[in-house]
N, C-alpha and C positions, 0 to 999 in steps of 0.2 A: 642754692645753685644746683642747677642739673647735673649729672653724670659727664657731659659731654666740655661742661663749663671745667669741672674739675679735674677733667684729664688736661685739659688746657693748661692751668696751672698748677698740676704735677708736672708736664714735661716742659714746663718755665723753668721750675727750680732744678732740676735734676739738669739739664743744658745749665742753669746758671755758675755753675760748678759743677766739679767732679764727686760726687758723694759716695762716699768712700770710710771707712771703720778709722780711716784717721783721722777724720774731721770728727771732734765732738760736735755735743747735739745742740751748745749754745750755735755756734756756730750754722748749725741746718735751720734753726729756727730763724737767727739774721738772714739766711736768705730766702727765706720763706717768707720773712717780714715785708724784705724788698720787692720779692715777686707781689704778695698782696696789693702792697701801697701802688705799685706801679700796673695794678688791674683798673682797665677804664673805667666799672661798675663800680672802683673801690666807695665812691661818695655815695651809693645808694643802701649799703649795707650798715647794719646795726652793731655794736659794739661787742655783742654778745654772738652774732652772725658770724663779725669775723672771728675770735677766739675759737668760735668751734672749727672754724676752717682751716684756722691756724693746728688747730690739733690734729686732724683730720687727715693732710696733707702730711702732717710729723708719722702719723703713726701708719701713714700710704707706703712711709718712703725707711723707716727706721724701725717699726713696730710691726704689729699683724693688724693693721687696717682696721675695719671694722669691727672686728674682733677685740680688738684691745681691752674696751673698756669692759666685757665679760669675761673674759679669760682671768682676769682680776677679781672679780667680783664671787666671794664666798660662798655667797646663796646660790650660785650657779652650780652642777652639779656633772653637766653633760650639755656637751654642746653638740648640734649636728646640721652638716652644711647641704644640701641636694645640691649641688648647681648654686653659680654668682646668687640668684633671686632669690633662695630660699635657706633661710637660716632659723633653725629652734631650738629651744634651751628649755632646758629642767631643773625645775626648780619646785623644792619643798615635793618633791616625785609627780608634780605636774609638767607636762611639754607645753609651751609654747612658743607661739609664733612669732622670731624677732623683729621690731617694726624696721629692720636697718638693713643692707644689701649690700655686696660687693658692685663696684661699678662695674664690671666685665668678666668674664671667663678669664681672662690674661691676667687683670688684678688679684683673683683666685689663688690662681697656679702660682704666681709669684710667691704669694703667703705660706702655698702647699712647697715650696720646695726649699724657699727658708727654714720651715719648720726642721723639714726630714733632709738638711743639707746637716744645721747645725744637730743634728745627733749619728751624724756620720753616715746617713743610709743616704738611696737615693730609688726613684721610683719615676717611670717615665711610660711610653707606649708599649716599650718591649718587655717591663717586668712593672705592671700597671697596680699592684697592690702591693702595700710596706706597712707594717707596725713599728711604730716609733715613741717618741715622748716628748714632753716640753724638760724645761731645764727643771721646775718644779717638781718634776715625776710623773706630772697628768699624762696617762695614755692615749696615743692618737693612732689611728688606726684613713688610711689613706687609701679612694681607688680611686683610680683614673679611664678616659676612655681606653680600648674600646669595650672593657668589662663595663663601666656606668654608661647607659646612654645616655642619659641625663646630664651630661655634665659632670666637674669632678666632686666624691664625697669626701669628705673630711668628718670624721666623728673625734669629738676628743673628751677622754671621762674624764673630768678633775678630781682630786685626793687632795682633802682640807693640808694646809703650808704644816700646819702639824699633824702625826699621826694621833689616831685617835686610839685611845688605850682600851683597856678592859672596863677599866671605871665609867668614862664614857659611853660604851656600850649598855652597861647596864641601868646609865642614867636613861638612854635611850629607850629602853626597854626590849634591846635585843636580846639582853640573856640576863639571869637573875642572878645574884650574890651567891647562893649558894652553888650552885653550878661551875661560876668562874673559878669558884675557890677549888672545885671539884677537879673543876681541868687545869688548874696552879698547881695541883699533887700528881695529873697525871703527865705532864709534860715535862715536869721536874724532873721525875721517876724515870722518863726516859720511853716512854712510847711512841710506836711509829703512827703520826695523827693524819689524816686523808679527810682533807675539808671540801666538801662538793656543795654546789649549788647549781642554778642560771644565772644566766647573763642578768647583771646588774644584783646580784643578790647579796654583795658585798664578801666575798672571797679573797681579796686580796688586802680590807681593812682589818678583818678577821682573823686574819695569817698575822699582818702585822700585830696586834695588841695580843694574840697567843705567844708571841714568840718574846715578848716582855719578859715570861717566866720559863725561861730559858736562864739556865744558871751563868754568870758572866764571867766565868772562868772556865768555858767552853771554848773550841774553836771551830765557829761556822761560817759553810761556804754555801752561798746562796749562786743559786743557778735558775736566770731567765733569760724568756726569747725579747724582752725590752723593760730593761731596769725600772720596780715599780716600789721594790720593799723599802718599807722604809724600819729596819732594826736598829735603835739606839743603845741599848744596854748592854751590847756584847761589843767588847775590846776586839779580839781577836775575831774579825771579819773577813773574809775575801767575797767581794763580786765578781760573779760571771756573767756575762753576757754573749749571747748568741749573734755571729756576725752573719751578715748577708755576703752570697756571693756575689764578684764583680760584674761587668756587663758581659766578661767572656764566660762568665758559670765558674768561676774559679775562685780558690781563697775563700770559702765561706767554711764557717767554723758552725756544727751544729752542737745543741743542746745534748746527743749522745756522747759527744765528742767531749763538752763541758762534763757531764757526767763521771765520766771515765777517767778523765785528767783529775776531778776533784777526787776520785778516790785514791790518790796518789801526794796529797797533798797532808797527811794525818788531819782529817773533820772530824770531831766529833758527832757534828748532826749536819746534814744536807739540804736544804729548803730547794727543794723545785719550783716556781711561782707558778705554775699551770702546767700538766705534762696535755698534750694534744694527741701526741700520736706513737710511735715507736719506738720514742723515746721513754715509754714508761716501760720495757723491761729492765731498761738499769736503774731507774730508780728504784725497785723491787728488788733488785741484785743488790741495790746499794742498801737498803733494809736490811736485807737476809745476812748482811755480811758486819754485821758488828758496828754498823754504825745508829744504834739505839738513837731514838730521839728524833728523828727527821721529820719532818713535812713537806707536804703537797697539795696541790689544788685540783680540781680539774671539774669538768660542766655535766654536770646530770641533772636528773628531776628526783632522784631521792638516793638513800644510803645501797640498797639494792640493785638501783639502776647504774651507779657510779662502777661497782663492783664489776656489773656485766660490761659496761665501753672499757673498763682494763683489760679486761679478756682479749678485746676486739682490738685494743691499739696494743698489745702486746705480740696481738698474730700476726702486726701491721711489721712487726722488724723480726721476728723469730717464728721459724716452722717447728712448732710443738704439740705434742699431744696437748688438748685441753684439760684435760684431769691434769698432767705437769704442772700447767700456767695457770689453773685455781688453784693448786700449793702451794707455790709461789707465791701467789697472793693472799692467800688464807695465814701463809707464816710471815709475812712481811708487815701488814697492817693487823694493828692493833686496834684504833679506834677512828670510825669514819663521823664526823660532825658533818649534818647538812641542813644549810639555810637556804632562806627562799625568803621570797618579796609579795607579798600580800595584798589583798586585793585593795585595801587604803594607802597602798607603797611603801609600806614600814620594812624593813629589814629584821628579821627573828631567826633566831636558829631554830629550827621544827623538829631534828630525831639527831640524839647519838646514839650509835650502836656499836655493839662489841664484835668484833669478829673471833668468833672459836674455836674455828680450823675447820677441817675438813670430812664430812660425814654423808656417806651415801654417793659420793663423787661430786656433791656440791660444797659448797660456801657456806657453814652454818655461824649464822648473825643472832645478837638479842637486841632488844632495846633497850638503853637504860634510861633514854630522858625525850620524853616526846613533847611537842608544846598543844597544849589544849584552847582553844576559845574559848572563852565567859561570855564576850557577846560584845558592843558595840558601843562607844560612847564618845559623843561629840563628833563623830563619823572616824573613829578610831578603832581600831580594830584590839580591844583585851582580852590578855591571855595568859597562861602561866607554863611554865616548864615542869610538865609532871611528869617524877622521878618511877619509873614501872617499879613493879614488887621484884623483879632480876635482881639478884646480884652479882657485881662483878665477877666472872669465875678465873681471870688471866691478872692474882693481884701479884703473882712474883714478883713484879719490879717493882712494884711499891715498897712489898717489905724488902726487898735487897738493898732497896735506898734508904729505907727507913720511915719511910714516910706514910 
């Protein structure tokens, strides 16, 4: 059935009743049944023709449409919409091209604004980009005309229904056994940890399965701009999430703002899920001030480069000398982890390094763990995390913990 056939009988059923959150869904499918049977082509179609139209028309009108049956679907990883016509998905760190289409621009929009209705945001012509999530946790990320010409974009990154641990990872071969063990002692211990990557480099799975060894008689208060973390083994949790303001500019609650408020609540340790912009002098402040043990995220192309955009989004909310704001940050972080995504799509952590304070008016860093290529097999990309001849020089907190 064409595009034009099925809008036909979507706006059968939806006129055949009022469809509404009080109708269960036996109920949409009875009338979905009736609309079918009482379609003139019903006797030309196959049994299995109609079933899928039966689902189709269910998931037009109660579901995300097209979408449905991926959004579900595990091996999916990242979905990404250009416009009604153009849908692709990644999978196994290949993209491709979905053979399925929304029927219209307007079918689109409806999906996009269920999505970002049900997690309290809202995103229109006059405020045309919104980050959001599924109930899942998948991050979706929304722009609308007149920023896309194209049509509207909907990207949305899925996080497997369970978080995925350390063990995990190193089944994956993102970091080695001894390693993890290494950062079990140093997270314990109480360091201030700074995980940088790019986009899709897996930062926010990373965060999750570090913060496992996180002792569970702590109490942490996690602070994002669209709730993603998924921490199980701490009792004593508080989420925060960063609110959008309304359509008059008002009522919006920023991640500074969260910041600030959680230093008022007794944390133990502070998880930021991504600092962006000006909001990273308080998380520095919040470091520097007795709350050992926090982490953070944020987008770079290495440990060096991560170092210098704190600079720059710290100038972004405070007028400081810069010798000030590299102290700050030379005493605030302890150890920066940075991964990256390789040229077969694998996910690896590639350099931890130590930060040692401050010499010369710079940032002085070591390395303790960088990853090396072997070389290539089965179009795999093998490699190992070798440990430099450094030694730790900042181990007070370990021996103060014991550990």
């Amino acid at each position: 059935m064409d595009d034009t056939g099925f809008e036909i009988l979507r706006r059968k059923v939806i006129e055949s009743t009022e469809i509404s959150e009080s109708i269960d869904d036996d109920e949409v499918y009875d009338v979905i049944d009736r609309v079918i049977m009482g379609n003139s082509v019903k006797n030309t179609m196959g049994i299995m023709t109609r079933i899928r139209l039966r689902k189709r028309l269910y998931n037009s009108i109660r579901g995300l449409d097209v979408l449905e049956d991926i959004i579900y679907d595990d091996s999916v990883t990242e979905i990404m919409i250009n416009g009604a016509d153009n849908i692709f998905v990644e999978k196994d760190g290949k993209i491709t091209k979905y053979d399925d289409k929304f029927s219209s621009t307007e079918r689109l929009m409806d999906v996009i604004q269920k999505i970002v209705s049900g997690a309290n945001r809202r995103v229109n012509e006059a405020s045309p980009i919104v980050d959001t999530r599924l109930e899942d946790g998948s991050r979706v990320n929304v722009v609308l005309n007149p920023i896309a010409l194209d049509g509207p974009v909907l990207t949305i990154r899925k996080f497997p229904s369970d978080a995925i641990d350390m063990e995990r990872l190193i089944e994956l071969g993102s970091i080695d056994e001894d390693t993890a063990m290494w950062l079990r002692r140093i997270v314990a211990a109480g360091y201030n940890v700074f995980i940088s990557g790019g986009t899709g480099s897996g930062k926010t799975t990373f965060l999750n399965a570090l913060s496992n060894y996180i002792p569970d008689d702590e109490r942490i208060i996690t602070i994002e701009d669209s709730a993603e973390l998924q921490i199980k083994n701490v009792d004593n949790l508080v989420r925060l999430e960063v609110r959008q303001e309304n359509s008059e500019g008002e009522n919006g609650i920023s991640m500074r703002e969260l910041i600030k408020s959680a230093l008022r609540m007794r944390p133990d340790r502070i998880i930021v899920g991504e600092v962006r912009g000006e909001e990273a002098i308080d998380m520095i402040q919040a470091m520097n001030t007795g709350h050992d043990g926090s982490i953070s995220t944020g987008h770079a192309n290495s440990p060096s480069d991560m170092l210098l955009r704190l600079e720059t989004m710290i100038l972004m909310g405070v007028d400081m000398p810069v010798q000030a704001i590299r102290g700050q940050i030379a005493a605030a972080i302890d150890i920066v982890i940075h991964l990256g995504r390789l040229r077969d799509k694998s996910r690896k952590v590639l350099e931890i390094i130590e930060v040692l304070g401050m010499e010369d008016g710079c940032i002085r860093t070591q390395t303790l763990y960088k990853f090396v290529e072997d070389g290539v097999k089965d179009e795999h990309i093998i490699g190992h995390l070798e440990r430099s001849d450094n030694e730790m020089v900042n181990t007070w907190k370990m021996e103060a913990a014991g550990i």
